[in-house]
SEZA-43688 format. One line per 2 residues: for each residue x, y, z of C-alpha. Coordinates in Angstrom, 1 decimal. Each point is the difference from the previous one (the first is absolute). Example, Ala and Ser with C-alpha at 12.3 -4.5 7.8 and 13.67 -1.06 7.14 Angstrom:
// residues 2
12.3 -4.5 7.8 ~ 1.4 3.4 -0.7;
***
This chain:
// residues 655
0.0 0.0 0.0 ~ 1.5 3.3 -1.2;
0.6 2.7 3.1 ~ -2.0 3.0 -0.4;
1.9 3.1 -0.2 ~ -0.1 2.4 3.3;
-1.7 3.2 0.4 ~ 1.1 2.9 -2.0;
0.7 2.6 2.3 ~ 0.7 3.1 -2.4;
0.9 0.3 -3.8 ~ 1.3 2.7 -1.6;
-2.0 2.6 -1.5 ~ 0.4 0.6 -3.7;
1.1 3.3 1.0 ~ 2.5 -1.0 2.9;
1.5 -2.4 -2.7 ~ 0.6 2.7 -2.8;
1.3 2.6 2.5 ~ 2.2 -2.7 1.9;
4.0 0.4 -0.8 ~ 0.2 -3.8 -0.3;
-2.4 0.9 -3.0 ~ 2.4 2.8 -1.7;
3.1 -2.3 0.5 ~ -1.5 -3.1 -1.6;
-1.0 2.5 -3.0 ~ 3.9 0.9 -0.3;
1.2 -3.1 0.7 ~ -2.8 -1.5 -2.5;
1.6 2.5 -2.5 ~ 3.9 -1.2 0.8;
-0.6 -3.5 -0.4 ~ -3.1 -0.2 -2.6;
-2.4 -1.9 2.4 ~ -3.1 0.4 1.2;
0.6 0.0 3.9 ~ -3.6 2.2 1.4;
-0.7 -3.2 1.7 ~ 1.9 -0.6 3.3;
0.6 -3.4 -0.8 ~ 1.8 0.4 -3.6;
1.7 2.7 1.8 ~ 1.3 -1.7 2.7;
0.8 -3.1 -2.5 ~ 2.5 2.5 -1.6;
1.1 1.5 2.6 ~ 1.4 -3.2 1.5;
1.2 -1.2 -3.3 ~ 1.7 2.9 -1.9;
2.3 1.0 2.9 ~ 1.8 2.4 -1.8;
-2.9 1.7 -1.7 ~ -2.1 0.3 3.3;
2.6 1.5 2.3 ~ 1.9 1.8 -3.1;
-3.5 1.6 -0.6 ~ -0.6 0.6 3.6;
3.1 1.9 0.5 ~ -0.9 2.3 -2.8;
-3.5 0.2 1.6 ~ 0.7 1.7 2.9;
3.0 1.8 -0.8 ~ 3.3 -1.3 1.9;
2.3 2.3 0.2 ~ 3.4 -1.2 -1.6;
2.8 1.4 1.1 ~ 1.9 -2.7 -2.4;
-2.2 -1.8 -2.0 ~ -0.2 -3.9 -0.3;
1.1 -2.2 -2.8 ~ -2.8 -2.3 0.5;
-2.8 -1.2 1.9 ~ 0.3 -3.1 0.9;
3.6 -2.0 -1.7 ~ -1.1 -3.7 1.7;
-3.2 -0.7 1.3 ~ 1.1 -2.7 2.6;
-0.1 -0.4 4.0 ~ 1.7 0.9 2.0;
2.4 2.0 -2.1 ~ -2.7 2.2 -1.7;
1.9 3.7 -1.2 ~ -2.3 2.7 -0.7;
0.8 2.9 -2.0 ~ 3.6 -0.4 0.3;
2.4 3.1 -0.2 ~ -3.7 2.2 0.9;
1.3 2.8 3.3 ~ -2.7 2.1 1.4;
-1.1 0.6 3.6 ~ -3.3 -1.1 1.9;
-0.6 3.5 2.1 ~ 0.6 1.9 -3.1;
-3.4 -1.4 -2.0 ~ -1.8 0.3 4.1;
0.9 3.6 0.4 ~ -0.4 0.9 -3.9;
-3.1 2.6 -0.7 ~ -3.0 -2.0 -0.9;
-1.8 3.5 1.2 ~ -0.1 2.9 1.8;
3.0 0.6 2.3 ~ -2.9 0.7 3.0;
-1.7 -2.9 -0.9 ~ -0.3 -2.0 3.4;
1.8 -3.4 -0.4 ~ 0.9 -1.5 3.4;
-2.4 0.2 3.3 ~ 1.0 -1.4 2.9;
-2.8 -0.8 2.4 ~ 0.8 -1.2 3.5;
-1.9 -2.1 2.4 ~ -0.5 2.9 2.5;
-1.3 1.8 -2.9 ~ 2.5 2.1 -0.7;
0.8 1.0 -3.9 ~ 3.3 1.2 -2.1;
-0.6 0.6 -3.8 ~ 2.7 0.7 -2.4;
-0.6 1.1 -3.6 ~ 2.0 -0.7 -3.0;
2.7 2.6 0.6 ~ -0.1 -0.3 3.7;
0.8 -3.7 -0.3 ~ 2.6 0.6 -2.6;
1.7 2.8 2.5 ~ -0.1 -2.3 2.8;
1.6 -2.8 -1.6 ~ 2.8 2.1 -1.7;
1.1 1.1 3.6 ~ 0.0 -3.9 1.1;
1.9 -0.7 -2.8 ~ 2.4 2.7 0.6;
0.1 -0.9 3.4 ~ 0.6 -4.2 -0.4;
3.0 0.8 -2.7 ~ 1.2 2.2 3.0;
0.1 -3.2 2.1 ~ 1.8 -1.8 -3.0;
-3.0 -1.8 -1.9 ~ 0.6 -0.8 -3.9;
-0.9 -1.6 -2.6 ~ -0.7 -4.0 1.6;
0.6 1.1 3.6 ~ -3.1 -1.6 2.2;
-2.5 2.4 2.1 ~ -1.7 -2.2 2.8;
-3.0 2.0 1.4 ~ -1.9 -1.1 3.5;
-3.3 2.3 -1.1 ~ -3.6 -0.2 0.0;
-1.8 0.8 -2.6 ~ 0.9 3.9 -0.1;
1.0 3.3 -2.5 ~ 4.0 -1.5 1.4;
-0.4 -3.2 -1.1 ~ -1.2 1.2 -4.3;
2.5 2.9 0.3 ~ 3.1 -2.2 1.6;
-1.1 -2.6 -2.8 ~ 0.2 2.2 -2.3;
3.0 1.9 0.4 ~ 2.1 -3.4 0.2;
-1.6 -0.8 -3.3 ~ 1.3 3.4 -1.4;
3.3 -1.0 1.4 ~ 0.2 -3.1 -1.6;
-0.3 -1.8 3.3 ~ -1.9 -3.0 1.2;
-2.8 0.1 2.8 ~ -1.4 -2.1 2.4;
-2.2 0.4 2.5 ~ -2.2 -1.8 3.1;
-2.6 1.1 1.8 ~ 1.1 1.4 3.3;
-2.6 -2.6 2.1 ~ 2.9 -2.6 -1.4;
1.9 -1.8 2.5 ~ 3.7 0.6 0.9;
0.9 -3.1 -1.6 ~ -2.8 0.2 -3.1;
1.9 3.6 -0.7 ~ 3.5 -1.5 0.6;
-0.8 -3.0 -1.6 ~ -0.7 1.9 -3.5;
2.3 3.0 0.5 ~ 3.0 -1.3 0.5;
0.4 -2.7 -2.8 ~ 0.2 3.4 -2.6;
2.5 1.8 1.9 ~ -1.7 3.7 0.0;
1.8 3.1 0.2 ~ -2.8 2.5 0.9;
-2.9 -1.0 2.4 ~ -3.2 2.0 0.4;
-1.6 -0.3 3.4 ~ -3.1 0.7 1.7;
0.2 0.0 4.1 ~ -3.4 -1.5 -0.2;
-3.6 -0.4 -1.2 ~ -3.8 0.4 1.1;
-2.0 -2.8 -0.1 ~ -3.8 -0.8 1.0;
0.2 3.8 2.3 ~ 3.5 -1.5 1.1;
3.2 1.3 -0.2 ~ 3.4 -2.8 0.2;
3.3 1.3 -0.2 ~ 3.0 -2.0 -2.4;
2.6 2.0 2.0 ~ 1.3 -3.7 0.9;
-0.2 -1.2 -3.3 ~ 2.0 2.8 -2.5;
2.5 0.0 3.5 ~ 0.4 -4.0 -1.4;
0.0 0.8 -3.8 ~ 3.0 2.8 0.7;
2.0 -2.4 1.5 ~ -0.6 -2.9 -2.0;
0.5 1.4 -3.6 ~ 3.7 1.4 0.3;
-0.1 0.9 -3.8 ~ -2.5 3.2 1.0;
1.6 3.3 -1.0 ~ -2.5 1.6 1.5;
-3.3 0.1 2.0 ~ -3.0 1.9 -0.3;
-2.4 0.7 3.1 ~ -4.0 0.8 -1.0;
-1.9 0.9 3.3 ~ -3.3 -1.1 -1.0;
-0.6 0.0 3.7 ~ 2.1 3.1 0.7;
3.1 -1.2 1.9 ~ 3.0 1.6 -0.2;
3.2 -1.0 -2.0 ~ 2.0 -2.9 0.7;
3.7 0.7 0.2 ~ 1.8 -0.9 -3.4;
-3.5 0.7 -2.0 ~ -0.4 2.6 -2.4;
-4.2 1.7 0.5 ~ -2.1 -0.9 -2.9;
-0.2 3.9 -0.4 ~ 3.6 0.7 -0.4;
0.4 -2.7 -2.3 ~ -2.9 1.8 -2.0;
1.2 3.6 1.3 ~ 1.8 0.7 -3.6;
-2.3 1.1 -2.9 ~ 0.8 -2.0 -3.5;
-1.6 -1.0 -3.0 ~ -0.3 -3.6 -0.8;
3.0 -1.2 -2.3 ~ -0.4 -3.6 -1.3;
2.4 -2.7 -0.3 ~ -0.3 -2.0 -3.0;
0.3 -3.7 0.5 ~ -0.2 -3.3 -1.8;
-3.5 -1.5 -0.3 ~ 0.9 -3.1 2.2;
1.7 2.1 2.5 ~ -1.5 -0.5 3.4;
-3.1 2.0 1.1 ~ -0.6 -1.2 3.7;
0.5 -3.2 1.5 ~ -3.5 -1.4 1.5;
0.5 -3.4 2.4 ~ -2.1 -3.1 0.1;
-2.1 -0.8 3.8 ~ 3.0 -1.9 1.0;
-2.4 -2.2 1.9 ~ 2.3 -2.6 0.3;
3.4 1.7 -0.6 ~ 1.8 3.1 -1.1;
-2.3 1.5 -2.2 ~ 0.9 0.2 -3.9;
1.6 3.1 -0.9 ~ -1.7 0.9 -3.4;
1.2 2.7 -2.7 ~ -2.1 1.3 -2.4;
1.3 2.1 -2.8 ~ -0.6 4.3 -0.8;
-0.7 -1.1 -3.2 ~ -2.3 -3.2 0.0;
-2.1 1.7 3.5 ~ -0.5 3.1 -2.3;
-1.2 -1.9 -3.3 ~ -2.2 -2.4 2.2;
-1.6 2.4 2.7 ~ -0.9 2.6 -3.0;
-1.7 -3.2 -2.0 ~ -2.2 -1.0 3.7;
-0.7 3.3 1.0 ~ -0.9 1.6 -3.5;
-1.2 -2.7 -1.5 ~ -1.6 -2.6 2.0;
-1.1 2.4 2.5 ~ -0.7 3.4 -2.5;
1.7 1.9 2.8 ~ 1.0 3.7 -1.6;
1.0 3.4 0.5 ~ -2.9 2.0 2.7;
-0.9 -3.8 1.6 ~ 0.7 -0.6 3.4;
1.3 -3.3 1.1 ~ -0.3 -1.9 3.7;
1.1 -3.4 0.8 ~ 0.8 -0.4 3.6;
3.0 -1.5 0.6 ~ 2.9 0.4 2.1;
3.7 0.5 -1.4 ~ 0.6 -3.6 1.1;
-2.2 -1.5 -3.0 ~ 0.6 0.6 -3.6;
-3.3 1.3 -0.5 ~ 1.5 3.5 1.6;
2.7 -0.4 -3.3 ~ -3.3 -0.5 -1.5;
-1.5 2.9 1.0 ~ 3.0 2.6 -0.6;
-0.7 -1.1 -3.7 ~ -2.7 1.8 -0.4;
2.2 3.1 0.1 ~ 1.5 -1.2 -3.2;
-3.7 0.4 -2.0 ~ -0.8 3.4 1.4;
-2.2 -1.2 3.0 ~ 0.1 1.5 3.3;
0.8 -2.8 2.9 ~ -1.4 0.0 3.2;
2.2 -1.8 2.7 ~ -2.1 -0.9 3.5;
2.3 -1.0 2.8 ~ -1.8 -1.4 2.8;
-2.5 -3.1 0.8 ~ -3.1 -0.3 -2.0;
-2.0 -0.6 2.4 ~ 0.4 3.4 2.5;
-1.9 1.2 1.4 ~ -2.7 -2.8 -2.5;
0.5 -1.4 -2.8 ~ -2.1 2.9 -2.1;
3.5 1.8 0.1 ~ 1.3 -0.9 -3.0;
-3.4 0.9 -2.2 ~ 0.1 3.1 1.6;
3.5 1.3 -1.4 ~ -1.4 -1.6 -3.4;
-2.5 2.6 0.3 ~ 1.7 3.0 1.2;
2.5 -0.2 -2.7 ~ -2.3 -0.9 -2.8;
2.2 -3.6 -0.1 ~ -0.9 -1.3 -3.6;
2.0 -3.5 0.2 ~ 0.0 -1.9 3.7;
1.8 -3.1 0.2 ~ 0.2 -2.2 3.1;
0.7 -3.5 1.4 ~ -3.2 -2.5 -0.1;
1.1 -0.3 3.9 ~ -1.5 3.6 0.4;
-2.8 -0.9 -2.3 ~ -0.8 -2.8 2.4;
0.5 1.9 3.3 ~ -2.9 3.1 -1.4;
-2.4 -3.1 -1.4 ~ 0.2 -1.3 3.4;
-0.2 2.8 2.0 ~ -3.2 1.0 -1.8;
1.4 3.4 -1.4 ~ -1.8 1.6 -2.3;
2.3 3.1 -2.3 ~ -2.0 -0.1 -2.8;
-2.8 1.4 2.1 ~ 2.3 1.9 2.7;
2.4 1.6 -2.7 ~ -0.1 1.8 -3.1;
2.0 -2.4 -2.2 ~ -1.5 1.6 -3.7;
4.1 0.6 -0.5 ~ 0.7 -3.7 0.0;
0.3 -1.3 -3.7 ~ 2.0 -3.3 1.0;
0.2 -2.0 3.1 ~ 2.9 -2.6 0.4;
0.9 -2.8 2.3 ~ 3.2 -1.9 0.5;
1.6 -1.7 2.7 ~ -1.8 -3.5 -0.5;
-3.2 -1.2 -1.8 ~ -2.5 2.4 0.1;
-3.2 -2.7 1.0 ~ -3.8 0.0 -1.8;
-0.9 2.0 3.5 ~ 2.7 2.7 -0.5;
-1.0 0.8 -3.5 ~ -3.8 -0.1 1.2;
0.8 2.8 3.2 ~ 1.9 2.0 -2.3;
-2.6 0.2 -3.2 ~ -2.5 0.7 2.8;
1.4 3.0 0.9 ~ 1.5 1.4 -3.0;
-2.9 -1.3 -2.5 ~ 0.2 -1.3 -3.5;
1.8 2.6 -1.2 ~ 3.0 -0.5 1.5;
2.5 -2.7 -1.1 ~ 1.6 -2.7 3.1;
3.9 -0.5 -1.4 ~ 1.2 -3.2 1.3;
3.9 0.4 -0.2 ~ 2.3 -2.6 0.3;
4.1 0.1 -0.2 ~ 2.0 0.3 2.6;
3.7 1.5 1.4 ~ 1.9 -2.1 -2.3;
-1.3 1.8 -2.8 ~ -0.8 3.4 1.8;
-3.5 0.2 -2.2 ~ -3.3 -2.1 -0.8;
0.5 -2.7 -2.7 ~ -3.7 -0.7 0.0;
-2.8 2.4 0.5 ~ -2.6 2.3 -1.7;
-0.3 2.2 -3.2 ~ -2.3 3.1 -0.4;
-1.3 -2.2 -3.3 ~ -0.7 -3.2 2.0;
-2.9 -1.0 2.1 ~ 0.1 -0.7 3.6;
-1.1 -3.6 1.0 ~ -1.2 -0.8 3.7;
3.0 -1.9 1.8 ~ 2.4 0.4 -2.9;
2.9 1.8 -1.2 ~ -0.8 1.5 -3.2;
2.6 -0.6 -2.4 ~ 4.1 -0.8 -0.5;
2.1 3.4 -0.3 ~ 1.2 1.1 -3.2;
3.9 -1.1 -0.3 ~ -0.4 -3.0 2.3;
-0.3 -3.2 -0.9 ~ -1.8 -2.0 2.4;
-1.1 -3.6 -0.1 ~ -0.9 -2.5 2.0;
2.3 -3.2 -0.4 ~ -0.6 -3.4 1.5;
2.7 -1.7 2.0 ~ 1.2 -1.5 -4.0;
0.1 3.8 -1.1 ~ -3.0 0.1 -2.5;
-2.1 2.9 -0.1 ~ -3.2 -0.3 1.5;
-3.7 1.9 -0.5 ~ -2.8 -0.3 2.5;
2.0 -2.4 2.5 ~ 2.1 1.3 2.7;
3.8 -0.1 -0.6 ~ 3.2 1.4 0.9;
0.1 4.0 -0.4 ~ 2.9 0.6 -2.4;
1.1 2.3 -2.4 ~ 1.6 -1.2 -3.1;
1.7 3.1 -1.7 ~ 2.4 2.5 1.8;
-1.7 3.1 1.6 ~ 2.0 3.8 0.2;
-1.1 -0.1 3.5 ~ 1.6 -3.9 1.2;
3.1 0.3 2.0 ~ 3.2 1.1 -1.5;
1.7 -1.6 3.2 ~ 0.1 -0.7 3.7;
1.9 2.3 1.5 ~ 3.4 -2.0 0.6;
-0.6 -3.0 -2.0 ~ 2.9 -0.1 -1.8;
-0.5 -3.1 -2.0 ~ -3.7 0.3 -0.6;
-0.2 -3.4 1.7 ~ -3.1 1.9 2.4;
-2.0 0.9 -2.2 ~ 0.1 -2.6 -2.3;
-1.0 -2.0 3.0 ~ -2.7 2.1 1.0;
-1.8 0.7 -3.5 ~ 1.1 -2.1 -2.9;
0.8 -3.8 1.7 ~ -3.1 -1.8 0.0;
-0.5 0.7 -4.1 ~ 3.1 1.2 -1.3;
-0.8 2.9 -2.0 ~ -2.7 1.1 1.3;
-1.0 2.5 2.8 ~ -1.8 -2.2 2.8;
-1.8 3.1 2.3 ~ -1.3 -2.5 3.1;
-3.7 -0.1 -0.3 ~ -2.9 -2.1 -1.7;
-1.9 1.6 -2.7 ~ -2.8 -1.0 -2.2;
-0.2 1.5 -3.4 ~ -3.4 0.1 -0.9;
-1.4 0.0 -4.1 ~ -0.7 3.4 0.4;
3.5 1.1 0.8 ~ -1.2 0.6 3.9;
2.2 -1.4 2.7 ~ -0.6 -1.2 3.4;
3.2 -0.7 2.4 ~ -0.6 -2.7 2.2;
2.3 0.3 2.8 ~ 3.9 -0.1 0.5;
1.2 -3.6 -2.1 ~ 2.4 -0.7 3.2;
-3.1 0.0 2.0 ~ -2.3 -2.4 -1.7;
-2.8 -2.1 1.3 ~ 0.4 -3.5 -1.5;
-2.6 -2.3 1.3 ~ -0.1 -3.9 -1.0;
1.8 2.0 -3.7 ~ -2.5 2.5 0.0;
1.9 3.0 0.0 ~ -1.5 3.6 0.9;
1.4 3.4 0.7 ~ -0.7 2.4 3.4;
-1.4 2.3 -1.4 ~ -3.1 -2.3 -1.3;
0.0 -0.9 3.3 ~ -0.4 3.4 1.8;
-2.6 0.7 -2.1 ~ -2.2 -2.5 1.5;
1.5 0.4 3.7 ~ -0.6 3.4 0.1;
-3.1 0.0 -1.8 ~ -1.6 -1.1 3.3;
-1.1 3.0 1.5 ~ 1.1 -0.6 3.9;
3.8 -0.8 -1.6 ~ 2.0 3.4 0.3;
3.5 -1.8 -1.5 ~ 1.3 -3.2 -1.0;
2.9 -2.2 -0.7 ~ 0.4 -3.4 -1.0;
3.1 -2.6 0.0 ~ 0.1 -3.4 -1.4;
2.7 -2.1 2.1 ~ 0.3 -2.4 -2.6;
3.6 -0.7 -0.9 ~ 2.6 -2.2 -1.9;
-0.7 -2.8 2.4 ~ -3.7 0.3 -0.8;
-3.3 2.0 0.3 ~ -0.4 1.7 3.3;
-2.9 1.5 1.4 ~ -2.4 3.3 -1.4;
-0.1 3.0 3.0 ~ -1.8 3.0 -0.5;
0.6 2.4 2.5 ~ -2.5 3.0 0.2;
-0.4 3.1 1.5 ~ -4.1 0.1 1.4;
-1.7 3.2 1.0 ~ -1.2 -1.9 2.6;
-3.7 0.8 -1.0 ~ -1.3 -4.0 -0.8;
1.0 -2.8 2.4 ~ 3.5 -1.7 -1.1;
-1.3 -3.4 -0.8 ~ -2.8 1.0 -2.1;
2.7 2.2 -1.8 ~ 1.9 -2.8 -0.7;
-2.9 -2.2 -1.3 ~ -0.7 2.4 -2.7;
3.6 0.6 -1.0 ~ -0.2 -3.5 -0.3;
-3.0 -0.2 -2.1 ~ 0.9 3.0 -2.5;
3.3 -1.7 -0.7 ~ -0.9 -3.0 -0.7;
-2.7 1.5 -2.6 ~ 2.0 2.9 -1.2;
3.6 -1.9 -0.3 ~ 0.0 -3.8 0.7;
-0.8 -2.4 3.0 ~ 3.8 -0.4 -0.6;
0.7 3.1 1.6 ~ -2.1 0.1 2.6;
2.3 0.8 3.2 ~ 0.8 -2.9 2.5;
0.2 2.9 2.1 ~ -1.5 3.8 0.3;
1.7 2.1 2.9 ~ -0.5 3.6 1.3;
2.6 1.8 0.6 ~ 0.5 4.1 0.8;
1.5 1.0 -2.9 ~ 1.4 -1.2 -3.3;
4.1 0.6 -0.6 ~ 0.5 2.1 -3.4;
3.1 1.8 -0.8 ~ 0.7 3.6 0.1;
-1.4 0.1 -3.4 ~ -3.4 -1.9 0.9;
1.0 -3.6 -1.5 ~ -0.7 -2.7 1.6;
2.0 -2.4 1.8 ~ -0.7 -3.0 -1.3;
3.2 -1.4 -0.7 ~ 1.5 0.3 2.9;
-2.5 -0.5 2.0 ~ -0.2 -3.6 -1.3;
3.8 -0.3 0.7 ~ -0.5 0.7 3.2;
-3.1 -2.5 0.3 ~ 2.9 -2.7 -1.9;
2.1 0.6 3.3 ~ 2.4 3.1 -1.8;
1.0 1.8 3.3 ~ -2.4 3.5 -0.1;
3.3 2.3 -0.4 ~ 1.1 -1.8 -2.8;
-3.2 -0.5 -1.7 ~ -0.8 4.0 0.1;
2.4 3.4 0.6 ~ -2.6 1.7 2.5;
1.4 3.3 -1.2 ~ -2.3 -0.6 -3.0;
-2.8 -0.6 1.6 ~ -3.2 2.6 0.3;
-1.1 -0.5 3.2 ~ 3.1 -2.2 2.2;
-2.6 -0.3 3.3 ~ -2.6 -1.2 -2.3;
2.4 -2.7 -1.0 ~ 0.8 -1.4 3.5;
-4.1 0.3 0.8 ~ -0.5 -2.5 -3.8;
3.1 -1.9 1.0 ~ -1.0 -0.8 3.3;
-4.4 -0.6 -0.6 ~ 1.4 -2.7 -3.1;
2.5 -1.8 2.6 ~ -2.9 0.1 2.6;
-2.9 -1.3 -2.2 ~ 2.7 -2.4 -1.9;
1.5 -1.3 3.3 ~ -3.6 -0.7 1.7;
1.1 2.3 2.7;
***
């Protein structure tokens, strides 16, 4: 019996297609190549097929600014080894500070979680960030010298990222409510010579001080030339720091320092659940080419919009973000928790600043459903043109809550990428429909599939997410892998050649995806083999189940046992809660993966970046000692930890 498609959500208007940019590139690039490509699909086909013509077209697009110009595209298309537009220099804070507008145009507002608001315009921003350049090439910073940052999200954090990038320089930043040991951990494995720090951050009406931390990171990273002390909470100076207003004090004009296009950008890090995190690098030129092809393209972001995703500077999605300075957009950084003083905080600054693209993790979509909020009736969103989730799987529910209250009109991006790539390799399109509980469609220039464990491609089944041509955006390196040994390891092992990304996808005829969960967490039951996320999309479709996470024990010596352990509300009695989580998974999924056993607990452990833990959680259950199963520096909430850890050993223990 044939499946009947889902629920159309939204489709494009005649009128939102023809005035779409996606719509005015396909014409050009229709013209180039002397094909038809107004439908997504035949667009996307080429796109993933004519390398050269795609990217080479996309460059031309959008205008890079050469400083030299390449002799090619693309020489080799092969992984990992891909060279894009070699002998190409240019500069990635030259095209984000270039006028796309009037200098007074607003383009940065910072909002923060007491309320409090900086704005910059276009030649504000540009003046700030020529006096941080002038003030880091003071401290010694050049051309592949490393900037580490300890910042929230903040005007600091765009302007010190920006300056290093007009230097030449590499950045990388955490979130300062890292860990010692998380910071350390990433820090000091690319040997910085400038660090940026805050001496704290607000939090949920909070305030907790890092003193103790950037004290650490000083003394730790003895190839710092130099220090630099922001008092977001207003304490004074450290000795042997330099104020974040005299390294600003001197007025200059932005000068850019032309690079090659695979010279490094920033280097982002993996969760380093389990181990020193991966140190990633991403190139100026293949972050520029791929976050102007996203954020124009797939997401029709442009000069006068105004762009929101909240993130923190920890997650890639704040590189994300910054991106949007590249199209003309104005960005609009929150620092603070989402849910101070409620959880209407974050609609509200979509209101007051007229915020016309929102993105957000499907966590945060799942904390409003539950708490019974209600924006679209509490806020003015009319501004809001797209809405995006990313994070994990946005479920049937979280598409339902957020079509509620932003109405038809409104199209529900489900984004999907991740670090490794700094950008979304499957998503939406302002010329594609939105169906309930599914991604909309592959992004132009990547090639995903889903392969079976032989390495065919698959349609309609679930398979291993994988990308089978080279991507501007993949990894040049990690960060002190010689040898490329690493990342060959981490990407390109399991099907030589080929990208594998770490999830299950299914590819649907339609072109619409649905990722099924991380592949190194899979739920294979008597050879019945399911992702999490199909799972939590029955678990916490139960309406007295706040959060879920399930672990199947089942190892080389055998299959283990199913547990589900859930977070209640505490609104239904426990064993009648467990009869019907029962009951809907053995109708929704398979009596196969019915749990031998469903246990409360206080709180379900996800890293700093919202994931998760399935993995090592189910070391741990496997005997793995907890501190080598999981850093707890990357954890969200460490107490929360110890309160799961210890409810699982009580329940599993009988005691």
């Amino acid at each position: 019996m044939q499946q009947q498609d889902p629920t159309v959500l939204w489709s494009p208007t005649d009128a939102q297609r023809a005035g779409a940019a996606i719509t005015d590139f396909a014409a050009v690039a229709g013209d180039r190549s002397g094909q038809d490509l107004s439908d997504y699909a035949d667009l996307w086909r080429w796109s993933t097929e004519d390398l050269e013509g795609f990217w080479g077209t996309l460059a031309e697009y959008v205008d890079l600014i050469w400083h030299d110009r390449p002799t090619a595209v693309l020489p080799e298309a092969v992984m990992p080894g891909a060279h894009w537009f070699p002998g190409g220099t240019l500069n990635y804070a030259e095209h984000a500070l270039r006028d796309t507008g009037p200098a007074d145009t607003v383009v940065v507002i910072a909002v923060a979680e007491d309320g409090s608001e900086v704005t910059l315009t276009r030649s504000q921003l540009r003046a700030r960030v020529g006096a941080a350049q002038a003030g880091l090439a003071r401290l010694g910073v050049g051309a592949g010298d490393r900037v580490v940052a300890l910042v929230p999200n903040s005007i600091e954090a765009v302007v010190g990222f920006l300056a290093t990038a007009a230097l030449g320089g590499v950045w990388s930043s955490c979130s300062p409510d890292f860990g010692a040991h998380a910071v350390l951990d990433r820090f000091t494995q690319i040997e910085p010579t400038v660090l940026l720090a805050v001496d704290g951050y607000r939090y949920g009406g909070r305030e907790f001080a890092v003193d103790a931390t950037v004290a650490a990171l000083r003394e730790r990273l003895p190839s710092l030339a130099g220090a630099v002390h922001i008092p977001t909470l207003g304490s004074d100076t450290p000795d042997g720091m330099v104020p974040w207003s005299e390294l600003t004090a001197q007025a200059a004009e932005p000068t850019f320092t032309p690079v090659p296009f695979e010279a490094p950008l920033w280097v982002l890090y993996s969760s380093g659940t389990t181990g020193l995190p991966k140190p990633i690098v991403q190139s100026v030129g293949g972050i520029l080419v791929e976050h102007y092809k996203s954020l124009r393209l797939q997401w029709d972001i442009g000069p006068g919009d105004r762009f929101l995703w909240f993130t923190t500077t920890g997650w890639m999605m704040w590189n994300f973000l910054v991106g949007g300075l590249l199209v003309g957009a104005g960005v609009v950084l929150y620092d603070g928790s989402p849910g101070h003083p409620d959880l209407m905080t974050l609609w509200r600054v979509v209101e007051r600043h007229r915020v016309n693209v929102f993105g957000m993790s499907a966590a945060f979509v799942g904390a409003c459903a539950k708490a019974g909020v209600t924006p679209g009736r509490d806020a003015d969103l009319s501004s809001v043109r797209v809405l995006g989730s990313t994070g994990s799987p946005l479920d049937d529910n979280g598409f339902r809550w957020l079509a509620d209250n932003l109405g038809p009109d409104v199209p529900i991006v489900s984004f999907s990428g991740g670090t490794d790539i700094c950008t979304g390799i499957v998503g939406g399109a302002p010329t594609v429909p939105v169906w309930l509980g599914e991604i909309s469609c592959r992004a132009l220039g990547a090639k995903v599939e889903a392969f079976s464990p032989e390495g065919t491609p698959l349609i309609g089944e679930v398979g291993e997410l994988v990308m089978t041509a080279p991507l501007p955006s993949m990894p040049v390196a990690l960060w002190g892998d010689t040898d490329g040994s690493r990342l060959r390891e981490a990407y390109y092992d399991d099907f030589p050649g080929v990208w594998r990304h770490g999830d299950w996808i299914r590819i649907t005829g339609r072109g619409s995806c649905v990722i099924e969960g991380r592949s190194d967490a899979t739920l294979n039951r008597g050879g019945v083999r399911m992702g999490t996320a199909e799972f939590y999309r029955v678990t916490e479709g139960v309406a007295e189940v706040r959060d879920s996470l399930v672990v199947d024990t089942s190892g080389p010596h055998g299959e283990g046992d199913l547990i589900l352990f859930v977070v209640l509300d505490g609104a239904g009695d426990e064993e009648q809660v467990r009869q019907r989580l029962r009951a809907e998974i053995k109708r929704e999924l398979s009596p196969r993966h019915v749990p031998g056993r469903i246990i409360p607990v206080p709180a379900i452990p996800r890293t700093l970046n919202g994931k998760k833990c399935e993995v090592p959680v189910k070391r741990i259950l496997a005997g793995t000692p907890v501190e080598s199963a999981i850093s707890r520096d990357v954890l969200s909430d460490p107490e929360g930890f110890d309160a799961f850890l210890a409810a699982a050993s009580s329940a599993l223990n009988g005691s």
